[in-house]
MILO-205108 format. One record per residue: x, y, z of N, C-alpha, C, CB in turn; residue in three letters. Coordinates in nm, 3 decimals. Glycine has a CB too. Layout:
N
+---------+---------+---------+---------+----------+---------+---------+---------+---------+---------+----------+---------+------+
!  n_east ! n_north !    n_up ! ca_east ! ca_north !   ca_up !  c_east ! c_north !    c_up ! cb_east ! cb_north !   cb_up ! type !
+---------+---------+---------+---------+----------+---------+---------+---------+---------+---------+----------+---------+------+
!       X !       Y !       Z !       X !        Y !       Z !       X !       Y !       Z !       X !        Y !       Z !  ALA !
...
+---------+---------+---------+---------+----------+---------+---------+---------+---------+---------+----------+---------+------+
END
This chain:
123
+---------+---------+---------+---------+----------+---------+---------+---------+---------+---------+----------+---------+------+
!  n_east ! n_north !    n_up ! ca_east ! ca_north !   ca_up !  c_east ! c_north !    c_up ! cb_east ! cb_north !   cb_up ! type !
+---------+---------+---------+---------+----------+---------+---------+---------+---------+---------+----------+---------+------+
!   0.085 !  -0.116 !   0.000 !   0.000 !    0.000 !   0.000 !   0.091 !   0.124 !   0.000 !  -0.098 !   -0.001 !   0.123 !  UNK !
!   0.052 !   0.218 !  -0.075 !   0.167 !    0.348 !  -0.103 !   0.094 !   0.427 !   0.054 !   0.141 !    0.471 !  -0.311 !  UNK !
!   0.181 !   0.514 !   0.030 !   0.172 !    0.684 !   0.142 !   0.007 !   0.680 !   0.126 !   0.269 !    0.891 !   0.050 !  UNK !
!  -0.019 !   0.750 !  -0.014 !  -0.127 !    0.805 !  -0.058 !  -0.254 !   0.728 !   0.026 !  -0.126 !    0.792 !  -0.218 !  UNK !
!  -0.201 !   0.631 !  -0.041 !  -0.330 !    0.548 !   0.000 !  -0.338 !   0.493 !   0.152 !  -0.339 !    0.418 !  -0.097 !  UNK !
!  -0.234 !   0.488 !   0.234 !  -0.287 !    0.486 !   0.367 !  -0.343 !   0.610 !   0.407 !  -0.191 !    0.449 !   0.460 !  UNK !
!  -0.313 !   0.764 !   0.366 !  -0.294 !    0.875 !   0.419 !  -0.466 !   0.916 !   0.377 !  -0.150 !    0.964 !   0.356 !  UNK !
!  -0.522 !   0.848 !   0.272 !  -0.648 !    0.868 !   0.215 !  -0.709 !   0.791 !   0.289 !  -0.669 !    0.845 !   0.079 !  UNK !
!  -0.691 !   0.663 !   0.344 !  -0.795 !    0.575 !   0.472 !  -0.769 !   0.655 !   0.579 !  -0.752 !    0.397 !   0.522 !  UNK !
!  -0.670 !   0.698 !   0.594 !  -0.658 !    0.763 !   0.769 !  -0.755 !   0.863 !   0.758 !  -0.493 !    0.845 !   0.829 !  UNK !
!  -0.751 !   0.961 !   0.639 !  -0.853 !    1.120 !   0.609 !  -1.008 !   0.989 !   0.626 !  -0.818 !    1.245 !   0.360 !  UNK !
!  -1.050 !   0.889 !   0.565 !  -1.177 !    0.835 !   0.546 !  -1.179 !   0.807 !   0.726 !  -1.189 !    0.686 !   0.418 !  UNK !
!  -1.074 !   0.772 !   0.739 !  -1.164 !    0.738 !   0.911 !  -1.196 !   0.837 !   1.000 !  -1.082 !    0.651 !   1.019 !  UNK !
!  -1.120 !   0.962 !   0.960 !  -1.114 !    1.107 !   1.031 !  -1.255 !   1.152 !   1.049 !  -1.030 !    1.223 !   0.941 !  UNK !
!  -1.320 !   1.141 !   0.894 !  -1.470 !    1.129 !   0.865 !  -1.522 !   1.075 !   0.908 !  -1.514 !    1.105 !   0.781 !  UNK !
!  -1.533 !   0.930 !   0.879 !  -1.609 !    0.874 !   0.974 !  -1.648 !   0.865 !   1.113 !  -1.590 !    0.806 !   0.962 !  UNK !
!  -1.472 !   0.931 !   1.211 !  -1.495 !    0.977 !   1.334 !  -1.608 !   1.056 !   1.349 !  -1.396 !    1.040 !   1.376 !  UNK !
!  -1.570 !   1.178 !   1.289 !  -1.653 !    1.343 !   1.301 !  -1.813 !   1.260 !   1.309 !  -1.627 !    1.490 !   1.108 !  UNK !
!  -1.866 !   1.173 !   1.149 !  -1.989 !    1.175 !   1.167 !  -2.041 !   1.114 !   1.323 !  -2.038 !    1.103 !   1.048 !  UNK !
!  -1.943 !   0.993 !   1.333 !  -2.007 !    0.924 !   1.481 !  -2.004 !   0.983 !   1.604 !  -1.945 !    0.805 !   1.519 !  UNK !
!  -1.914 !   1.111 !   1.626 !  -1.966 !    1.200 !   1.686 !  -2.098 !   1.303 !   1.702 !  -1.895 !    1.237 !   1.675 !  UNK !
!  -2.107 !   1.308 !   1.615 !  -2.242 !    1.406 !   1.580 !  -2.340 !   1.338 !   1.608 !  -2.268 !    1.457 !   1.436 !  UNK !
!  -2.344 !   1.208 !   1.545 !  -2.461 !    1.094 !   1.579 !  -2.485 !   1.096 !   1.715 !  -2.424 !    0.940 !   1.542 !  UNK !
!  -2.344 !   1.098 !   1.776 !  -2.357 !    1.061 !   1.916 !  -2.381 !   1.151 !   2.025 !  -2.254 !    1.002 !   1.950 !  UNK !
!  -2.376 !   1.271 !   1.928 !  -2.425 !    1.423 !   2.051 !  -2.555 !   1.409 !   2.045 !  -2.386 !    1.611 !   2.005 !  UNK !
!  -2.605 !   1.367 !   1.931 !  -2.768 !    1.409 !   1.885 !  -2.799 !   1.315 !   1.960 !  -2.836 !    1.404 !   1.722 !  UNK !
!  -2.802 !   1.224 !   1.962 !  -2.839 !    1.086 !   2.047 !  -2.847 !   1.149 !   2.247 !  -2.663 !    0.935 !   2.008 !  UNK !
!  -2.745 !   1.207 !   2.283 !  -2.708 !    1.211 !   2.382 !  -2.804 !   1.354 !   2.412 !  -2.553 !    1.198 !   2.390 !  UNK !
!  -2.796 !   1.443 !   2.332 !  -2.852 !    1.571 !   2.347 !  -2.975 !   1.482 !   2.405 !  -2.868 !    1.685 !   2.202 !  UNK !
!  -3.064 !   1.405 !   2.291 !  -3.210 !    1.352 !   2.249 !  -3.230 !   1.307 !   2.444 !  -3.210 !    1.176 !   2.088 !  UNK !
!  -3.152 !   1.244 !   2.465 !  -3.180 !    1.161 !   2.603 !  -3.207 !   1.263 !   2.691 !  -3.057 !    1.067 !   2.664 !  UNK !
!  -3.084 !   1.311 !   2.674 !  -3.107 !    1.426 !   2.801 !  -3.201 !   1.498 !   2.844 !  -3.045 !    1.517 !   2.795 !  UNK !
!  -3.248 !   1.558 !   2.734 !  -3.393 !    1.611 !   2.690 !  -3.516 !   1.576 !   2.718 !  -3.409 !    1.605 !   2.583 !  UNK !
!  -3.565 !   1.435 !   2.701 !  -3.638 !    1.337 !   2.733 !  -3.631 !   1.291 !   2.893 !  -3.601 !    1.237 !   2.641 !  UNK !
!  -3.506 !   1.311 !   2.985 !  -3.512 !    1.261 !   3.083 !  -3.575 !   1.381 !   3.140 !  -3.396 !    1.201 !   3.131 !  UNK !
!  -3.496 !   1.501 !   3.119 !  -3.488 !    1.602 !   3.172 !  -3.704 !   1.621 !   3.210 !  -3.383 !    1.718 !   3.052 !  UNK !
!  -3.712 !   1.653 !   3.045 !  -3.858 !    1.685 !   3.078 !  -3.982 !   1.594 !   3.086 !  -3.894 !    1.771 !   2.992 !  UNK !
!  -3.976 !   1.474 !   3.021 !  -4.046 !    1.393 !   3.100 !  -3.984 !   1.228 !   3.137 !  -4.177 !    1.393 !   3.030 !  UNK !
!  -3.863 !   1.273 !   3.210 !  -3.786 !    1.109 !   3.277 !  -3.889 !   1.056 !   3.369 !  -3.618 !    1.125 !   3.388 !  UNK !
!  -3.985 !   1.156 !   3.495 !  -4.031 !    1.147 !   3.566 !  -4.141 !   1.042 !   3.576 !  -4.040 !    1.241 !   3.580 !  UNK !
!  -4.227 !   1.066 !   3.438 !  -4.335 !    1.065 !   3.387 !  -4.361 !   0.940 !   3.334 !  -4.345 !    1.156 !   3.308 !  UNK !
!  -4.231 !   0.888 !   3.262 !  -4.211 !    0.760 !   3.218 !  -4.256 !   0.611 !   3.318 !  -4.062 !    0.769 !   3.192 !  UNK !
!  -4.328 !   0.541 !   3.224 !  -4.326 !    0.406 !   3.302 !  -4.164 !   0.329 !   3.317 !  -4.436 !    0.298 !   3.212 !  UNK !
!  -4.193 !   0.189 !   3.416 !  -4.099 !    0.164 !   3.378 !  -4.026 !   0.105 !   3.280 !  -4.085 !    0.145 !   3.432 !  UNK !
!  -4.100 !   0.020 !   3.215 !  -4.118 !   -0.026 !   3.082 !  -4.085 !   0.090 !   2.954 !  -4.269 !   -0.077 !   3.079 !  UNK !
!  -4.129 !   0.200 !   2.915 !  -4.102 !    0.278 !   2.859 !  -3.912 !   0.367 !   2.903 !  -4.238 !    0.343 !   2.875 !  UNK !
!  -3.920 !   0.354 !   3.031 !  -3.747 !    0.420 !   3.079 !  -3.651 !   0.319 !   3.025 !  -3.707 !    0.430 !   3.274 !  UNK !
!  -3.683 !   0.199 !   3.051 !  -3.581 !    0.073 !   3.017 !  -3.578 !   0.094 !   2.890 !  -3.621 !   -0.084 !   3.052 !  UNK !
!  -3.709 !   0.071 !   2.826 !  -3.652 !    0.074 !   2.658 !  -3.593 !   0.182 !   2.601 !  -3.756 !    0.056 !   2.558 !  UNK !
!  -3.600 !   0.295 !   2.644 !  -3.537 !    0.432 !   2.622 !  -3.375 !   0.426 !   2.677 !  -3.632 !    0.553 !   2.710 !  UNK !
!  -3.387 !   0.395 !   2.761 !  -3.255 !    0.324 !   2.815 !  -3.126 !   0.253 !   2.694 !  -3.322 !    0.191 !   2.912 !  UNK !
!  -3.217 !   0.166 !   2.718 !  -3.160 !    0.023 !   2.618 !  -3.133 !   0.107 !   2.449 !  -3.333 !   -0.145 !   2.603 !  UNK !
!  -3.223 !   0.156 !   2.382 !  -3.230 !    0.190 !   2.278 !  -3.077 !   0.305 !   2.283 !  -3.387 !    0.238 !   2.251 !  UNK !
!  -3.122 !   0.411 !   2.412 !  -2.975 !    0.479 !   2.376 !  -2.833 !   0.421 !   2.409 !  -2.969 !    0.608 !   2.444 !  UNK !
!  -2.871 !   0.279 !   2.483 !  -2.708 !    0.217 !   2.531 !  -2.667 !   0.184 !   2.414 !  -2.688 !    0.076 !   2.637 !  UNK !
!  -2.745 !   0.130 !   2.311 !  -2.708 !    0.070 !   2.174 !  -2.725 !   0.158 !   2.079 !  -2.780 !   -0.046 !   2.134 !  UNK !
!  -2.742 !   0.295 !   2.073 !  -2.713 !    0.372 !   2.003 !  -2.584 !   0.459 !   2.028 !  -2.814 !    0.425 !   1.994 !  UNK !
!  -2.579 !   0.526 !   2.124 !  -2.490 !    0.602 !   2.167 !  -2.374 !   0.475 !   2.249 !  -2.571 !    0.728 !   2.265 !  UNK !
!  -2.390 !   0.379 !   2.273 !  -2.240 !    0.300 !   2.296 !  -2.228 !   0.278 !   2.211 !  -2.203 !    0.191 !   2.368 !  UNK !
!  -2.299 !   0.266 !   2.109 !  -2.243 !    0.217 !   1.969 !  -2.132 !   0.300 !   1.922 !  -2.353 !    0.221 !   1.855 !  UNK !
!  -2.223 !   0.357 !   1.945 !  -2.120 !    0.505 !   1.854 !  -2.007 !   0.508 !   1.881 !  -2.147 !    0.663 !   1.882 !  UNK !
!  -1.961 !   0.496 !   2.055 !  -1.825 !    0.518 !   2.124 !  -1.767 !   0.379 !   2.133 !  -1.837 !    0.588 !   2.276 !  UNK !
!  -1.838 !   0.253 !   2.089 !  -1.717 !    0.155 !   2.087 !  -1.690 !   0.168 !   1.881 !  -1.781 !   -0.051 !   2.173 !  UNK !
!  -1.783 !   0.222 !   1.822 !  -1.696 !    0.238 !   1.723 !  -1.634 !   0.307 !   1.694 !  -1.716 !    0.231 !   1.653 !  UNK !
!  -1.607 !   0.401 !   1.768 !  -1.519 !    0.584 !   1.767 !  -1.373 !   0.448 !   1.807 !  -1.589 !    0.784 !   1.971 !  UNK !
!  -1.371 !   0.342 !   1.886 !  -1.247 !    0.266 !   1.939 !  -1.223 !   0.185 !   1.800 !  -1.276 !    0.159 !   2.093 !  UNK !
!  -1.306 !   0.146 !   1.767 !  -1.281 !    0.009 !   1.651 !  -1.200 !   0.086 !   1.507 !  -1.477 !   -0.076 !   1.589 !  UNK !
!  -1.265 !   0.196 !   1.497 !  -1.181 !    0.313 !   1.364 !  -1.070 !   0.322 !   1.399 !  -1.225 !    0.478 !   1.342 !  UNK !
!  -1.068 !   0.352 !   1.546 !  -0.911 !    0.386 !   1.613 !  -0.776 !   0.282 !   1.621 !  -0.938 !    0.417 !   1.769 !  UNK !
!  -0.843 !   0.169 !   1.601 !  -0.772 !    0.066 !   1.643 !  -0.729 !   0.042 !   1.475 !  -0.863 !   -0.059 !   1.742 !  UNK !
!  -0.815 !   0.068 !   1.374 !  -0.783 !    0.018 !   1.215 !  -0.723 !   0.144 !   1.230 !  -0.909 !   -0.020 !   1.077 !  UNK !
!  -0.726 !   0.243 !   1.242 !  -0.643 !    0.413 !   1.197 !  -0.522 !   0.354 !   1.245 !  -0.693 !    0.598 !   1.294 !  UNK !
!  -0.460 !   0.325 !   1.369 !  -0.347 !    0.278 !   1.435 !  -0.291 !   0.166 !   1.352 !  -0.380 !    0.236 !   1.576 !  UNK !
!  -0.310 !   0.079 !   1.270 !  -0.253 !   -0.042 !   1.227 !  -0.211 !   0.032 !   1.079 !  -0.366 !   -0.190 !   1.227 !  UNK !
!  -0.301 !   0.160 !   1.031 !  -0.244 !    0.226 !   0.900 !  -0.130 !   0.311 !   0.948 !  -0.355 !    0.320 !   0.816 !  UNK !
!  -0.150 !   0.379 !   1.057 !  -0.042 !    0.443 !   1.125 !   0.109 !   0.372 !   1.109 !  -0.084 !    0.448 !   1.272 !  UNK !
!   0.051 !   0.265 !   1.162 !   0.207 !    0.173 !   1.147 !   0.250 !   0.170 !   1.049 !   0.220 !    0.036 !   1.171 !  UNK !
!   0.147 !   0.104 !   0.957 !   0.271 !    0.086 !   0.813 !   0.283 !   0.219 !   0.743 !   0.216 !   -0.037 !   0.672 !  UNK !
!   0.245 !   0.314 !   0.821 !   0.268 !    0.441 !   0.763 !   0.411 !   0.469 !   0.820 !   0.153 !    0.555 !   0.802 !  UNK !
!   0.439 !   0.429 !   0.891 !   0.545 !    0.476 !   0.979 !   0.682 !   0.346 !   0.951 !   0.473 !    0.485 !   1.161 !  UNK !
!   0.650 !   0.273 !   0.856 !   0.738 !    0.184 !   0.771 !   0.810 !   0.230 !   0.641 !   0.659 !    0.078 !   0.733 !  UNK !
!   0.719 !   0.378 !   0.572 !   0.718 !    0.410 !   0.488 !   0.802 !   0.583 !   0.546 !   0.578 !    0.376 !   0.426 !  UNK !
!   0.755 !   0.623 !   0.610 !   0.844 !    0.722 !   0.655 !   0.797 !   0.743 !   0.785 !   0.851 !    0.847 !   0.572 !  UNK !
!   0.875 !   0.835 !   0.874 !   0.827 !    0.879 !   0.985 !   0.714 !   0.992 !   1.005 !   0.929 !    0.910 !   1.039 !  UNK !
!   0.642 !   0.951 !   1.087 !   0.519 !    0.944 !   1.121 !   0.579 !   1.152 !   1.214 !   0.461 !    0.749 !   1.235 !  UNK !
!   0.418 !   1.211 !   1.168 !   0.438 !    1.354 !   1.193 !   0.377 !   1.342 !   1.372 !   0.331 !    1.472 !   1.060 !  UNK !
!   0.390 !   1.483 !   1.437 !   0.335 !    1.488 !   1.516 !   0.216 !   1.453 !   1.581 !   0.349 !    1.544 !   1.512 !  UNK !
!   0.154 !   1.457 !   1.481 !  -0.006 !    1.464 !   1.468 !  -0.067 !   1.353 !   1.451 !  -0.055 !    1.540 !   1.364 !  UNK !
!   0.044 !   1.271 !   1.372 !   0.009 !    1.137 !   1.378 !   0.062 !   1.031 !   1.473 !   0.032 !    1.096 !   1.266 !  UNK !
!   0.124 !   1.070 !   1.497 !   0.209 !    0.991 !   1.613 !   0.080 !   1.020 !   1.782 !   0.425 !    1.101 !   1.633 !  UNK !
!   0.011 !   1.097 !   1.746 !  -0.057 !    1.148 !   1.865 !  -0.186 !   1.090 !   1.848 !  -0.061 !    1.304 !   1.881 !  UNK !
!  -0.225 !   1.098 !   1.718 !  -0.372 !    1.067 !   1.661 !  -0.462 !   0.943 !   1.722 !  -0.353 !    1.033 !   1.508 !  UNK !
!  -0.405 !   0.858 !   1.766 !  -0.454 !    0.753 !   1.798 !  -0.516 !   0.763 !   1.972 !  -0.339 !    0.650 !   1.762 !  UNK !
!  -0.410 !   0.786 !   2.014 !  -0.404 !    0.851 !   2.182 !  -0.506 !   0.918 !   2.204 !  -0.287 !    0.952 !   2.224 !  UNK !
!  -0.496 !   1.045 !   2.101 !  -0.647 !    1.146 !   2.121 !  -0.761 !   1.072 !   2.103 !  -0.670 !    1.273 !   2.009 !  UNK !
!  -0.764 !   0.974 !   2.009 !  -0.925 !    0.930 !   1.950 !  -0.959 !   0.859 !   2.083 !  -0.939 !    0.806 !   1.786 !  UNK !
!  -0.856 !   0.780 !   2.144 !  -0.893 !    0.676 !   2.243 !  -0.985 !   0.780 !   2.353 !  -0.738 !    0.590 !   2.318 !  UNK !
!  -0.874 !   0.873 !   2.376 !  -0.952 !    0.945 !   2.503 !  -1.071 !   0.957 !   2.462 !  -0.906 !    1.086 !   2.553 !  UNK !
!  -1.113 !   1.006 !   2.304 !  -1.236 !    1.068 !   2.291 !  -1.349 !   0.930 !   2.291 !  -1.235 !    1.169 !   2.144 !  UNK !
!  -1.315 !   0.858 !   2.275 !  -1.380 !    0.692 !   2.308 !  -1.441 !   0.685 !   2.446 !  -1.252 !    0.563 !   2.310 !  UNK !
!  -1.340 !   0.714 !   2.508 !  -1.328 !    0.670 !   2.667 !  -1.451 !   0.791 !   2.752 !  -1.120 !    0.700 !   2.735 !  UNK !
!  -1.427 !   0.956 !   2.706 !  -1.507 !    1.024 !   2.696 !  -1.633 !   1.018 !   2.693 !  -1.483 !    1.060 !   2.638 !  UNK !
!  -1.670 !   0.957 !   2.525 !  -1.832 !    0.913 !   2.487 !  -1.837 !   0.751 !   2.571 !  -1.864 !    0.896 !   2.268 !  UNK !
!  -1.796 !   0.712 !   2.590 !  -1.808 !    0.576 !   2.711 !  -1.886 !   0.637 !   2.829 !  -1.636 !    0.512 !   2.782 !  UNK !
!  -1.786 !   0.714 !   2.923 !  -1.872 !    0.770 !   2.990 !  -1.967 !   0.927 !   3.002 !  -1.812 !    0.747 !   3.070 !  UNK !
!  -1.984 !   0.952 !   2.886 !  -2.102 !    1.022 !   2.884 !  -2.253 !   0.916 !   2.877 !  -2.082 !    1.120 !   2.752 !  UNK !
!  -2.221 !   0.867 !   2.819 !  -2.323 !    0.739 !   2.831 !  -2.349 !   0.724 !   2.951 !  -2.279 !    0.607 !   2.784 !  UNK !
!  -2.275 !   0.641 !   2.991 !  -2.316 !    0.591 !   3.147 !  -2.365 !   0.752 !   3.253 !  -2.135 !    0.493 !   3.230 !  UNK !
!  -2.305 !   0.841 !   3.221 !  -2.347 !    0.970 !   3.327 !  -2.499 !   1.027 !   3.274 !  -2.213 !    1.118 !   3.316 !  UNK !
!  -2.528 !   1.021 !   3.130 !  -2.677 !    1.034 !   3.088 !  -2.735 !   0.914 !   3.156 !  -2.707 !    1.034 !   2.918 !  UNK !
!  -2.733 !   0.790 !   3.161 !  -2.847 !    0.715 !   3.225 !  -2.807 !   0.723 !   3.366 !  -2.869 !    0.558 !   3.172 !  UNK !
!  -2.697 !   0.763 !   3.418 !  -2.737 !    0.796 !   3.547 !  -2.809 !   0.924 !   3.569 !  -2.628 !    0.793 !   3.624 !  UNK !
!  -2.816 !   1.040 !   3.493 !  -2.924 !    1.136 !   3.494 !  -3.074 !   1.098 !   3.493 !  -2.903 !    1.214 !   3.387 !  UNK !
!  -3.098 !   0.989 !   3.460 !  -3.217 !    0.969 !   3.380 !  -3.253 !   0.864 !   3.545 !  -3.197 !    0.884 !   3.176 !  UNK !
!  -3.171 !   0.794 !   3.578 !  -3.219 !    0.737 !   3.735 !  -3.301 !   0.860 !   3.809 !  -3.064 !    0.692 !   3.846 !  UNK !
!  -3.191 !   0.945 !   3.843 !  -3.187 !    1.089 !   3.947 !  -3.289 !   1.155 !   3.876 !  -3.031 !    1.195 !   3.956 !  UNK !
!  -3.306 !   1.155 !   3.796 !  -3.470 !    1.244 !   3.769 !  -3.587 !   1.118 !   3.783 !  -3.488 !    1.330 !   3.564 !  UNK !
!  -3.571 !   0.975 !   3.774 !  -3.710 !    0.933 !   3.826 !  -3.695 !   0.837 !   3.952 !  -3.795 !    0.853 !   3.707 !  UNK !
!  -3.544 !   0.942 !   4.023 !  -3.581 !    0.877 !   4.167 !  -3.559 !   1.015 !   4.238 !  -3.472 !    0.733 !   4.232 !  UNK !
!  -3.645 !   1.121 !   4.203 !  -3.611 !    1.211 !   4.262 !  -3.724 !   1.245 !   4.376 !  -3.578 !    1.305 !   4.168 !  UNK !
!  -3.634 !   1.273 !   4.501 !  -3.765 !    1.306 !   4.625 !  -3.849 !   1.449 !   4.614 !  -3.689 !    1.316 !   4.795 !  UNK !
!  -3.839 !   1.540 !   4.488 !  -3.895 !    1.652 !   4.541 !  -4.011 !   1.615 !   4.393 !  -3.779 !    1.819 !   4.565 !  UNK !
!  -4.006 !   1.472 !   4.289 !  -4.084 !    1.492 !   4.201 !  -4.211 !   1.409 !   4.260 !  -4.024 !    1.457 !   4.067 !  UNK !
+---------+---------+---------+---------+----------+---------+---------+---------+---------+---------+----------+---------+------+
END
């Protein structure tokens, strides 16, 4: 595989990051929103599946923000067979993880929002 063409998958996964972020704000915004104004209100049957639906939407998102990261890192390498690897890339991988680890637990801190609003003593 030439420069070009690893350097053109690394730019395609860059993309693909950005979108699964966005997916994953909108997703996360969506919950928040829903807990916020009617978490209370919800059965429990309706919280669980709201639940469930955003664990597998929005974890989705952040174990595949890891799985891009992990194929970006293996182009990294043989990028770095071919010449040495820039700042940015040498770093690139490190950053995505955190941002993984990040949307990991934003997840888990939205459904713990979503407890605390329908176990709340003043609702």
């Amino acid at each position: 595989m030439t420069e070009y063409e690893i350097l053109d998958l690394v730019s395609s996964n860059s993309s693909d990051l950005a979108t699964m972020f966005s997916v994953y704000l909108s997703l996360l915004s969506a919950y928040i929103a829903v807990a916020y104004l009617v978490g209370a209100r919800l059965s429990f049957f309706q919280a669980t599946s709201l639940s469930l639906l955003f664990l597998y939407g929005a974890g989705g998102q952040a174990l595949g923000q890891y799985n891009i990261n992990l194929q970006t890192s293996d182009l990294l390498n043989r990028l770095a067979e071919i010449r040495p690897l820039t700042r940015f890339e040498d770093q690139y991988i490190t950053n995505g993880n955190i941002w993984a680890i990040v949307m990991g637990i934003g997840v888990f801190v939205a459904i713990s929002f979503m407890w605390s609003v329908r176990h709340s003593k003043t609702g």
